[in-house]
Each structure stands twice: as structure tokens, then as C-alpha cells.
N, C-alpha and C positions, 0 to 999 in steps of 0.2 A: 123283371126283365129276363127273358130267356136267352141267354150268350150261349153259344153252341160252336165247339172249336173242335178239332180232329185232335186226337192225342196220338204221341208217336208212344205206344206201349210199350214196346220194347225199351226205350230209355228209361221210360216210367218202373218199367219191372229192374232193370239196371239200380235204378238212385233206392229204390225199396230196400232192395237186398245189402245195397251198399251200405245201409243204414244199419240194418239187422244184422248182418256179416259178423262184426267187430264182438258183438255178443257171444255170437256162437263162438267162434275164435277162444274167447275165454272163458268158457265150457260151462257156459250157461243153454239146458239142453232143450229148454223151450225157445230156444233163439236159435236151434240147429233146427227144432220143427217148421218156426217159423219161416227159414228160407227154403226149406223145401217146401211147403205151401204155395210160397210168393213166384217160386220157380216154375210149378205146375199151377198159378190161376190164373183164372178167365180174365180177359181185359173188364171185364163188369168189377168183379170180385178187386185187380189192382187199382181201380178207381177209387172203388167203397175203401178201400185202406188206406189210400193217399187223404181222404177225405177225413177219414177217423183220425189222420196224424195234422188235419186242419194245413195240408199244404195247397198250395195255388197252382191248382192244374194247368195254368195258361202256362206255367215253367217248360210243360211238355207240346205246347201246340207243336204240330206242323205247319213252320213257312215260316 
């Protein structure tokens, strides 16, 4: 089945970093690169990551 929903990215990039954040915070410095990554990428790219952490992009529909 092809289910096809608009993602609000910005939220999406929001709950990423939110995640990663808390790493960096405690000075783990592959978790400071990783939210500058998450900060600068492509909505393609924050999908393929939401995907690799196996979350339910319908969290992010818009509507």
C-alpha cells in the first residue's frame, strides 16, 4: 500500500534534535555533531533518520 501524507518538517526536525539534544548537553561530542547535522538537513535526509530510529511519521502529518 502506498500511504503518502505531507510531513510538517519543521516539527519533525524539532522532536530529532530534541532527542539528540540531551546527549550533546552531556558532552558527548558526537551528539553536538549530530544536531548540527539534524539542524542543516534536507527534509529527505530528516525522514531517512526518523526512519532509522523506526518512528511513525504519521506523528508529523499535517492536518
Amino acid at each position: 500500500m502506498d500511504e503518502r501524507i505531507t510531513i510538517d518538517v519543521e516539527r519533525l526536525r524539532d522532536a530529532l534534535v530534541n532527542e539528540t539534544g540531551p546527549a550533546a548537553f552531556a558532552g558527548s561530542p558526537w551528539a553536538i555533531v549530530d544536531v548540527a547535522a539534524l539542524e542543516d538537513a534536507s527534509p529527505l535526509d530528516l525522514i531517512r533518520e526518523a526512519e532509522r530510529r523506526r518512528w511513525d511519521l504519521r506523528r508529523f502529518a499535517v492536518g
